[in-house]
C-alpha positions in Angstrom: -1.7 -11.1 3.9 -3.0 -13.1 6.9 -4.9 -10.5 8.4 -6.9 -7.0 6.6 -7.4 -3.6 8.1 -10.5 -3.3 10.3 -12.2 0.1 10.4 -13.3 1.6 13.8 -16.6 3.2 14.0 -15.1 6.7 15.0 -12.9 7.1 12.2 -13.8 9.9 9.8 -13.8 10.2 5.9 -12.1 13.0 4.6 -13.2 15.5 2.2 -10.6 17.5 1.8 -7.4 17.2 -1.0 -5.2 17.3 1.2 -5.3 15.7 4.9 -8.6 15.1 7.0 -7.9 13.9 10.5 -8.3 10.5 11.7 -9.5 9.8 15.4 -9.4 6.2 16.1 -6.4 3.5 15.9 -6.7 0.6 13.8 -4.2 -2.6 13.0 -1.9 -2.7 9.9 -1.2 -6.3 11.2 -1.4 -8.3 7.7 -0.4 -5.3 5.6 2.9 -5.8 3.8 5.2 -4.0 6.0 8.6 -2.2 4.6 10.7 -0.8 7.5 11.8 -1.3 11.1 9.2 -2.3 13.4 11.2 0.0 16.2 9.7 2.8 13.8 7.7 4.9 15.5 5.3 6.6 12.0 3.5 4.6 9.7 2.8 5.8 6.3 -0.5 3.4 4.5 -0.4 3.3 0.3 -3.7 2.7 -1.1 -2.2 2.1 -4.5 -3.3 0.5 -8.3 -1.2 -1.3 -9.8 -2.5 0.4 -13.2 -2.9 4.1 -12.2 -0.3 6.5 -14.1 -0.5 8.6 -10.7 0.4 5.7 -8.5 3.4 4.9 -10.9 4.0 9.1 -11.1 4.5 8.3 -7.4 6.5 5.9 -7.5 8.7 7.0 -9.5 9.5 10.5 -7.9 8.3 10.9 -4.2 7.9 7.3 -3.3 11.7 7.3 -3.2 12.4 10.4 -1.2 10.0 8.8 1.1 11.5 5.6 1.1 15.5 7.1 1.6 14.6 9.9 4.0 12.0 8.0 6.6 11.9 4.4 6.1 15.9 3.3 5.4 16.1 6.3 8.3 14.2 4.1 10.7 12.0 7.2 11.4 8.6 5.3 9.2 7.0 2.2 8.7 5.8 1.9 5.0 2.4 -0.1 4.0 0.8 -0.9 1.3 -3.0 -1.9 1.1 -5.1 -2.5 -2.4 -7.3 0.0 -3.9 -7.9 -1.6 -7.7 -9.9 1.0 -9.5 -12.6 -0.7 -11.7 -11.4 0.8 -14.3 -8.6 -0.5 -14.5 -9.0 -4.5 -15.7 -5.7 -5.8 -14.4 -5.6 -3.9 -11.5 -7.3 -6.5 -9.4 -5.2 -9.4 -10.7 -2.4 -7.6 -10.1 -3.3 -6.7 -6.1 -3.8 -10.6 -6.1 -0.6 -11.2 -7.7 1.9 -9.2 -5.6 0.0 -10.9 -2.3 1.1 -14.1 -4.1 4.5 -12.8 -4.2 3.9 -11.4 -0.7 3.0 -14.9 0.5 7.3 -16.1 -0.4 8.3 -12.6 1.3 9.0 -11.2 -1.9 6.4 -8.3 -2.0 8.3 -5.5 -2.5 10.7 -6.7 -5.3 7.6 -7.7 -7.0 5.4 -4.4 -6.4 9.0 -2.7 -7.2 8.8 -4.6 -10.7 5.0 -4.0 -11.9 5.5 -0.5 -11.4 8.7 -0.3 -13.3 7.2 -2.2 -16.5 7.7 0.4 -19.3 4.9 -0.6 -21.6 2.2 -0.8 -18.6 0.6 -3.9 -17.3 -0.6 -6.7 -19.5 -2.5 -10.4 -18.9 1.5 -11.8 -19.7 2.9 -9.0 -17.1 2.5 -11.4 -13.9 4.3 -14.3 -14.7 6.9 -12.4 -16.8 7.2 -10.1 -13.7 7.4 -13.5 -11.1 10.2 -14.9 -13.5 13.1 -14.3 -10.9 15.5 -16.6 -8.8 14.0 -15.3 -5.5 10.5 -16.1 -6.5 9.3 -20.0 -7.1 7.3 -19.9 -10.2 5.4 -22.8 -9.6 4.2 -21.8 -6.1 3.1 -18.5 -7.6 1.2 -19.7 -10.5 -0.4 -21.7 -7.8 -1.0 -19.3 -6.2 -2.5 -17.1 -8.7 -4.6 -20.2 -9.8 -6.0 -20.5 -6.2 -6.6 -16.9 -5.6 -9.9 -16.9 -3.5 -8.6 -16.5 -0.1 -6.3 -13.5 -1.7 -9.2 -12.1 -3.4 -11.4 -12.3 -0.5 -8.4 -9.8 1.2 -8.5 -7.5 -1.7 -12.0 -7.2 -1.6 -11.8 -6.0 2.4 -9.2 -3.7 1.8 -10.9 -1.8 -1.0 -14.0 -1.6 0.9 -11.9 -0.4 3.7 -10.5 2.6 1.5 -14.2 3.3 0.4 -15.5 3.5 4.2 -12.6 5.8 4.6 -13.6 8.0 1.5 -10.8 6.9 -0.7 -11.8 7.6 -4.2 -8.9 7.6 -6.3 -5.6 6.7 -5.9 -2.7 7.0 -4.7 -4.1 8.3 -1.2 -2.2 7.7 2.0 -2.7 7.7 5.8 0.1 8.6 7.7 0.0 8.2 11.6 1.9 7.3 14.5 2.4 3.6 15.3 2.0 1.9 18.8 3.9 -1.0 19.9 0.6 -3.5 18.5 0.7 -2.4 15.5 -1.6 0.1 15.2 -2.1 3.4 13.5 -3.1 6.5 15.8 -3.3 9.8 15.8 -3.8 9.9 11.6 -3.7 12.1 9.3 -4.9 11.3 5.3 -3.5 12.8 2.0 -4.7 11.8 -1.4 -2.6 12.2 -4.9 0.8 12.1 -6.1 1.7 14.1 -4.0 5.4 16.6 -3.2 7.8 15.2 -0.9 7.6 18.1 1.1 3.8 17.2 2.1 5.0 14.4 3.3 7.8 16.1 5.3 5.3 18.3 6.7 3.2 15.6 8.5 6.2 13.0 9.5 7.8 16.3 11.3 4.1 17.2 13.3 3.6 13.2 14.1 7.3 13.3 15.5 6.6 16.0 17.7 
């Protein structure tokens, strides 16, 4: 992740469960990106890697959401860290899938943590690395070097608390301009139905 989120001064924290409107755009430049860049909505993930919501997510709506806007070209999918404290190997595991992010491979490897059956462990990120598209070696060095990655971590979870992110999964869906940058956003927190996600992609296209 070369560059984080910056927050603008007018944007407002939501209260609400469902959606709270947004007001000012902001870059997702940086932000592992998951879609055509043509794509005219951008849907934000503040995900843990060790919240049984996030995974609840993931496997249910996350997919809908995946077939029906971002393999449709209609969305651009992101995904920026919100490790709950918690959670102990929720940060390590942000830092870990950046690693991953850093050989182009984020998505196979956020893919993977979320699909272990028996949850996340200390072993989980190396086992989870262990595949021919991933160089082991670079990623343990990575992992072993994390500062930089932590320092972008860090940024984006205080970026979800100045938004008034609390728990997780919550997402902000927007339209996207041609730099990159979220307007015109709208945010919804939990695992939530398909079909509120329908709802706002079809007001944002229109």
């Amino acid at each position: 992740m070369q560059a984080i989120l910056s927050l603008p001064n007018s944007i407002l924290p939501f209260t609400s469960n469902v959606t709270h409107s947004v007001v000012a755009p902001f870059s997702l430049a940086g932000l592992p990106p998951m879609g055509s860049s043509l794509a005219k909505i951008a849907i934000v993930e503040f995900t843990d890697y060790q919240c049984p919501f996030c995974k609840q997510y993931f496997g249910t709506t996350y997919k809908k959401v995946k077939e029906n806007f971002v393999d449709q070209g209609i969305a651009r999918y992101y995904i920026a860290d919100f490790p709950l404290e918690n959670h102990n190997f929720a940060f390590p595991a942000a830092i870990a899938a950046q690693c991953a992010f850093g050989q182009d491979m984020f998505w196979e490897y956020h893919d993977r943590l979320f699909g272990l059956e028996r949850g996340i462990t200390s072993e989980s990120f190396t086992e989870v690395a262990r595949s021919p598209n991933i160089n082991l070696s670079v990623f343990e060095d990575c992992m072993s070097n994390s500062q930089v990655i932590k320092s972008q971590v860090e940024s984006s979870l205080n970026l979800a608390v100045s938004l008034g992110v609390s728990g997780t999964p919550t997402f902000l869906i927007g339209k996207l301009d041609k730099e990159e940058r979220l307007v015109d956003g709208v945010l919804l927190r939990g695992a939530r139905p398909f079909s509120s996600f329908q709802e706002i992609v079809s007001l944002l296209r229109f």
